[in-house]
C-alpha positions as protocol buffer text, in pm:
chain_id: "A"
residue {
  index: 1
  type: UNK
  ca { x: -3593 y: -2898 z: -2881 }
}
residue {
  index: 2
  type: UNK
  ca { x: -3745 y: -2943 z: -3211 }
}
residue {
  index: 3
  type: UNK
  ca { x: -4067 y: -3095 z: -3173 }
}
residue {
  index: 4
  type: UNK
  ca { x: -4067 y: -3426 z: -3409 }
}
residue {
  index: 5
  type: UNK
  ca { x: -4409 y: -3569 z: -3281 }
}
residue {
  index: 6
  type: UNK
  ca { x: -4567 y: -3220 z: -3383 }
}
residue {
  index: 7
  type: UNK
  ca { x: -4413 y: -3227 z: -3729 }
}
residue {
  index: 8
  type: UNK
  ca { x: -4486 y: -3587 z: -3816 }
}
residue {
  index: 9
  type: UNK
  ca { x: -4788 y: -3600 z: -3678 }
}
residue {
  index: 10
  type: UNK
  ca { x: -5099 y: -3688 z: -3913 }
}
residue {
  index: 11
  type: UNK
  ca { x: -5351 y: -3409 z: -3739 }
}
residue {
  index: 12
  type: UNK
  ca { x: -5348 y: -3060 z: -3873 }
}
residue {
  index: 13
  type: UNK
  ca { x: -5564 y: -2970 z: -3602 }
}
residue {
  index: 14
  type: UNK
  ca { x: -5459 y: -3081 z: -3289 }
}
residue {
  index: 15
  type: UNK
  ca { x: -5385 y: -2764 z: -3063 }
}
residue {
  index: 16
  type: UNK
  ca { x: -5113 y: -2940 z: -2843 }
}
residue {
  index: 17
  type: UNK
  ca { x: -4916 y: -3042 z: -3199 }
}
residue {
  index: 18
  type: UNK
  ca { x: -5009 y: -2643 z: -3298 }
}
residue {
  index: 19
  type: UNK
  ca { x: -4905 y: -2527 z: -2919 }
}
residue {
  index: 20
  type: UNK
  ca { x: -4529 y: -2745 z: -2943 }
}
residue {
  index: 21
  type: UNK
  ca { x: -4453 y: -2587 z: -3336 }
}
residue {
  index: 22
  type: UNK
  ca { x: -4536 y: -2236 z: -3195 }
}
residue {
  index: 23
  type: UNK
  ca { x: -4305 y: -2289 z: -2955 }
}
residue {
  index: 24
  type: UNK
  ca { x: -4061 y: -2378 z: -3146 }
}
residue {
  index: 25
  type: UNK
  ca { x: -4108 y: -2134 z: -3398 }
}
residue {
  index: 26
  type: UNK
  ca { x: -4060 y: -1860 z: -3163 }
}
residue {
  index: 27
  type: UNK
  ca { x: -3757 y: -1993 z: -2985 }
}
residue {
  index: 28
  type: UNK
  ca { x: -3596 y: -1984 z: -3351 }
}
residue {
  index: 29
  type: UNK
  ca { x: -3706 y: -1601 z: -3385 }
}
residue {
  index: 30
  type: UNK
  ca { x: -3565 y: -1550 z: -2977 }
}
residue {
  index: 31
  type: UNK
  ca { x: -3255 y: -1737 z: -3102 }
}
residue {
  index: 32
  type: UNK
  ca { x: -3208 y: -1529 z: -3439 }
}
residue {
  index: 33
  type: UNK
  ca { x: -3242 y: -1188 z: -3248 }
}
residue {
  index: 34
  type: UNK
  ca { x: -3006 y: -1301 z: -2969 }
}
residue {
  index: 35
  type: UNK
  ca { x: -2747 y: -1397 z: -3264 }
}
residue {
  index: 36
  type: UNK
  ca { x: -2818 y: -1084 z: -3449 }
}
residue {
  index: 37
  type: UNK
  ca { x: -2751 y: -828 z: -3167 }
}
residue {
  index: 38
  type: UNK
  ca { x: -2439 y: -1013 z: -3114 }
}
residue {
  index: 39
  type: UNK
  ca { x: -2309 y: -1081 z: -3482 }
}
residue {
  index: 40
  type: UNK
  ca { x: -2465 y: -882 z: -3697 }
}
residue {
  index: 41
  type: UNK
  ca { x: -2306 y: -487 z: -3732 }
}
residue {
  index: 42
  type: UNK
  ca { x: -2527 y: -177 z: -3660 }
}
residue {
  index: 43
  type: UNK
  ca { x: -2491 y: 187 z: -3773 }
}
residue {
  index: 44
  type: UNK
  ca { x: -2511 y: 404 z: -3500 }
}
residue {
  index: 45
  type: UNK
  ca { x: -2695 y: 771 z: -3594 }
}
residue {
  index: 46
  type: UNK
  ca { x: -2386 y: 1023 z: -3572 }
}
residue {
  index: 47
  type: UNK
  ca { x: -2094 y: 817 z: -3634 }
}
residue {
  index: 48
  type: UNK
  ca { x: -1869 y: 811 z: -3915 }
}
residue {
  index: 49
  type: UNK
  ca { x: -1867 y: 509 z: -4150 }
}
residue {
  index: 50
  type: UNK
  ca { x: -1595 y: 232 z: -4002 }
}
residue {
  index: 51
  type: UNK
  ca { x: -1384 y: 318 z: -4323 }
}
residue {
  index: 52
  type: UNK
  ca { x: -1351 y: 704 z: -4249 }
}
residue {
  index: 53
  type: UNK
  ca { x: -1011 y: 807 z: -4201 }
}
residue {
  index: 54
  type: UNK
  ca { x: -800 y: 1149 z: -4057 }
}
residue {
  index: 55
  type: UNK
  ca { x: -731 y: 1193 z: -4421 }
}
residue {
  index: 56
  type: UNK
  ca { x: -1077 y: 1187 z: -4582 }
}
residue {
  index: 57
  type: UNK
  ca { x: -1131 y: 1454 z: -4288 }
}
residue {
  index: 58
  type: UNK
  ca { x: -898 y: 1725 z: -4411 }
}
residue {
  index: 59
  type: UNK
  ca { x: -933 y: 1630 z: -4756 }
}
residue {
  index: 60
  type: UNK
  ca { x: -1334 y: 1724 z: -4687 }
}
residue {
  index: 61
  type: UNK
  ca { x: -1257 y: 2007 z: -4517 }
}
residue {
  index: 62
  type: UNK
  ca { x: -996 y: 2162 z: -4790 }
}
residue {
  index: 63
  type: UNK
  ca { x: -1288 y: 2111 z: -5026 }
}
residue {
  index: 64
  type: UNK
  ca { x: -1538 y: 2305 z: -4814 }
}
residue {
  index: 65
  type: UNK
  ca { x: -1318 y: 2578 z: -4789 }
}
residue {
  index: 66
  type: UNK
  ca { x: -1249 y: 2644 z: -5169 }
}
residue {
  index: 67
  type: UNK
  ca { x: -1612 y: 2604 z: -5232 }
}
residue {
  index: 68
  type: UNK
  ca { x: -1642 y: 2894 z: -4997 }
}
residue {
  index: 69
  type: UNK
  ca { x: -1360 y: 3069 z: -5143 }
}
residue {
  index: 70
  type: UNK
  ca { x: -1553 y: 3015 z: -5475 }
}
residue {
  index: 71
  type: UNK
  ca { x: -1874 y: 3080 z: -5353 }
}
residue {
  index: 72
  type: UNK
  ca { x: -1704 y: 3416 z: -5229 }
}
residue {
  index: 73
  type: UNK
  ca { x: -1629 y: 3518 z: -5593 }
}
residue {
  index: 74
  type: UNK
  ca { x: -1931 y: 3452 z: -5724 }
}
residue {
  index: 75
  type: UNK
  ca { x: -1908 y: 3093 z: -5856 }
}
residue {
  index: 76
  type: UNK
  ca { x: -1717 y: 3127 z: -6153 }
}
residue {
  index: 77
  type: UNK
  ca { x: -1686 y: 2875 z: -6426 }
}
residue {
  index: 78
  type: UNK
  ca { x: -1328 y: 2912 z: -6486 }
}
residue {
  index: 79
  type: UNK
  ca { x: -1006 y: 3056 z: -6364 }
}
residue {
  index: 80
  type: UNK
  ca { x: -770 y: 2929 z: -6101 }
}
residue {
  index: 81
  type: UNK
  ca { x: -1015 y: 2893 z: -5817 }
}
residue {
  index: 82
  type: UNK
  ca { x: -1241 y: 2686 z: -6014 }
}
residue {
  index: 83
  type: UNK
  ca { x: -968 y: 2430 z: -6095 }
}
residue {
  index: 84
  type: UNK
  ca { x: -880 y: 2449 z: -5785 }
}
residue {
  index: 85
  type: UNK
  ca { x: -1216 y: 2357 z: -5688 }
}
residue {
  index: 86
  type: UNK
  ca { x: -1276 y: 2101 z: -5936 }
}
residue {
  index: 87
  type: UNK
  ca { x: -979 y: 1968 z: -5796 }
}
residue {
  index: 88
  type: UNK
  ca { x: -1066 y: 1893 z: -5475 }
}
């Protein structure tokens, strides 16, 4: 409830007025973190991002493998593999 005497009152100083806006102030934080565990998303350490798909999967892992292949051959610069590379 918000406290209206506390905020309208004409004493700075007076510890029940400071008690009541404490109060209040953390019910608002109590509220907030409530709301934000419910609403708000989280990113949980060793998932994949909501907007990774099957496809970004094997289009990952064909690039891994030519870089392997290309790694294999000693990293050229040009030639088929490289394209190939550059490609994916």
């Amino acid at each position: 409830m918000l406290p209206v005497d506390a905020l309208i009152g004409t004493s700075a100083d007076c510890p029940l007025h400071q008690y009541d806006i404490e109060t209040y102030y953390n019910e608002i934080i109590c509220c907030l973190l409530m709301s934000s565990q419910e609403c708000v998303p989280s990113i949980k350490v060793g998932l994949q991002k909501h907007w990774w798909t099957p496809d970004l999967d094997d289009l990952k892992q064909q690039c891994i493998n030519i870089t392997a292949v290309w790694t294999s051959i000693g990293k050229p610069r040009s030639g088929e593999i490289n394209r190939e590379r550059l490609k994916a």
